[in-house]
C-alpha positions in Angstrom: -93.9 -96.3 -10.4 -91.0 -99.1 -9.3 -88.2 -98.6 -7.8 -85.6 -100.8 -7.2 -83.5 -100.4 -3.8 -80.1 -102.4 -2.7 -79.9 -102.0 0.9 -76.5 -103.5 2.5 -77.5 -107.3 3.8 -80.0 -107.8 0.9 -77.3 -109.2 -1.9 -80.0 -112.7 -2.3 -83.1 -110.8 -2.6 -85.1 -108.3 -4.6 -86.4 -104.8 -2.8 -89.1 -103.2 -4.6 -90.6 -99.7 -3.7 -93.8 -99.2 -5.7 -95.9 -96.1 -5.6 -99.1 -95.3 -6.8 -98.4 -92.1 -8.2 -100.9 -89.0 -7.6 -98.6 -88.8 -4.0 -100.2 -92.0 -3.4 -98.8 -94.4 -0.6 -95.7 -96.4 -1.1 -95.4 -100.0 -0.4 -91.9 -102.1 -0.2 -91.8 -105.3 -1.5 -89.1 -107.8 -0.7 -89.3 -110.7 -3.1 -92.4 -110.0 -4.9 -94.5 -110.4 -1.1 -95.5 -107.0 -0.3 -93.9 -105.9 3.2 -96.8 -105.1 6.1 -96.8 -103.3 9.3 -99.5 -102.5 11.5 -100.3 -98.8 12.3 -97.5 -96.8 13.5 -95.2 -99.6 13.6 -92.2 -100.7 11.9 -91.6 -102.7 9.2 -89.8 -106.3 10.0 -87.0 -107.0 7.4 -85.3 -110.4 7.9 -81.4 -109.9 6.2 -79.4 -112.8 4.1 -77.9 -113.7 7.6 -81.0 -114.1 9.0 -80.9 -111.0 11.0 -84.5 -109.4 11.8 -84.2 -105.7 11.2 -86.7 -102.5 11.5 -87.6 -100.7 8.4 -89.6 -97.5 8.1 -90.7 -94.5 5.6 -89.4 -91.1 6.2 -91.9 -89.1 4.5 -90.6 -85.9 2.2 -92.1 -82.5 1.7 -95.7 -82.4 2.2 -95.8 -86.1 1.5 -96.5 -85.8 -1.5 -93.6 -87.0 -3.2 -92.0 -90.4 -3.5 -90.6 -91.1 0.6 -86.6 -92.4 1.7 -86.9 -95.6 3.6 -84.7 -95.9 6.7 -83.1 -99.4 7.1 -81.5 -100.4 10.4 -81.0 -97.2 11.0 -79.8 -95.8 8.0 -81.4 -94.1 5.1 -81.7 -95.8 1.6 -82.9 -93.0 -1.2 -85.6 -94.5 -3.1 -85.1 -92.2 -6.0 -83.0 -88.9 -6.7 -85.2 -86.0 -5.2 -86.1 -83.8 -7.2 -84.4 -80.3 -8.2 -85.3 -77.2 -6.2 -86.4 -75.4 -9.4 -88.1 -78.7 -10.0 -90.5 -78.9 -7.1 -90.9 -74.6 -7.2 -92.4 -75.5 -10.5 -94.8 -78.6 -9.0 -95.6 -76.7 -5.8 -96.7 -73.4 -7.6 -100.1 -74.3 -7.8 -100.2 -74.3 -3.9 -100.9 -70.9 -3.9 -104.4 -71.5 -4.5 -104.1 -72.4 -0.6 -104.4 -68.5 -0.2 -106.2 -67.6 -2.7 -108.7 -70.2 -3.2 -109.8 -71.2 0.6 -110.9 -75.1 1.0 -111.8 -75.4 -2.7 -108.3 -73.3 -4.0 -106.2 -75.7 -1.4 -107.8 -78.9 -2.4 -107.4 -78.0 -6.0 -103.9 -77.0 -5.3 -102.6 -80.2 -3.1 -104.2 -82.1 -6.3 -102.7 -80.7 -9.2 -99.2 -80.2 -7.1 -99.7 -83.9 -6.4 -100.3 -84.6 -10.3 -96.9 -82.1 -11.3 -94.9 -84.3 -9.0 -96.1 -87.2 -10.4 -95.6 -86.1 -14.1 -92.1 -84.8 -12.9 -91.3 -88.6 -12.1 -91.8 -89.9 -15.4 -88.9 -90.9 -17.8 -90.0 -88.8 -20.5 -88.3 -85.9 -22.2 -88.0 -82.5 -19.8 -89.5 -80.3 -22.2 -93.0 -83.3 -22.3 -93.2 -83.1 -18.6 -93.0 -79.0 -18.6 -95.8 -78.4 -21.0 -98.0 -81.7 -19.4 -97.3 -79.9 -15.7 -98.1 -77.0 -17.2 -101.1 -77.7 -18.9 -102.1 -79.5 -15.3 -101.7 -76.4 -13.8 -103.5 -74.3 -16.1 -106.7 -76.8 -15.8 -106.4 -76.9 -12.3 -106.4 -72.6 -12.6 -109.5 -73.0 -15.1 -111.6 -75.1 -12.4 -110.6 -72.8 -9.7 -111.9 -70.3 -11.4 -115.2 -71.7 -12.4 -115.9 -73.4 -9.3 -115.3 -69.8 -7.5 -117.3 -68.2 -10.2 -120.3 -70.0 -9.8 -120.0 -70.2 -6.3 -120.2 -67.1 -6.1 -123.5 -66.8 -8.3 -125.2 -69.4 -7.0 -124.6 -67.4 -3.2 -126.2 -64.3 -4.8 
């Protein structure tokens, strides 16, 4: 997804946050050049006044969803976070952490990733409640099988 940010100092040019969705890693674009920083480091900014400045991600919850960027020092929302009832939704599958073991928590961090990322679109509420939904249930159905037949094959 793309997300336009207006930091103060950058009036003459065009910020662009762009995730790859599935809690994948964000990557800030200033003027259509992608922004790089090696590992660790910060990201180097230059302002309309010429002014070098530092620029890094400020990850939120679990990482999975989309992160704030802090600008000299102060913090430029990327996008509206979401609701608590919102994310209770998304995160339910995480459950599967307990229940499942490795399997239920990989399953789990996956399909919470996918809710999150459904939850993010610009679609109707009611679209993105039955396609989380039905996200979760699959992600339930393969925990299920994949325990079930575990569990025969180890008898």
């Amino acid at each position: 997804m793309r997300y336009m940010i207006y930091p103060t100092g950058f009036a003459n040019q065009t910020l662009e946050v762009i995730t790859s969705g599935f809690g994948g890693k964000a990557r800030l674009f200033v003027n259509n050049q992608e922004v790089t920083a090696k590992k660790k480091q910060p990201m180097i900014l230059r302002r309309d006044d010429g002014q070098d400045i530092e620029a890094t991600w400020k990850r939120d919850l679990f990482g999975i969803d989309v992160p704030n960027l802090i600008v000299d020092g102060s913090v430029i929302e990327v996008t509206k976070p979401l609701p608590v009832i919102a994310k209770l939704w998304c995160f339910l599958p995480l459950i599967f952490i307990f229940i499942g073991g490795a399997i239920g928590a990989l399953i789990g961090i996956l399909t919470a990733a996918a809710n999150v990322s459904v939850f993010r679109l610009s679609t109707n509420i009611m679209i993105r409640i039955i396609l989380t939904l039905l996200i979760s249930l699959t992600g339930t159905g393969l925990l299920l099988f994949l325990a079930s037949t575990l569990s025969a094959l180890l008898q």
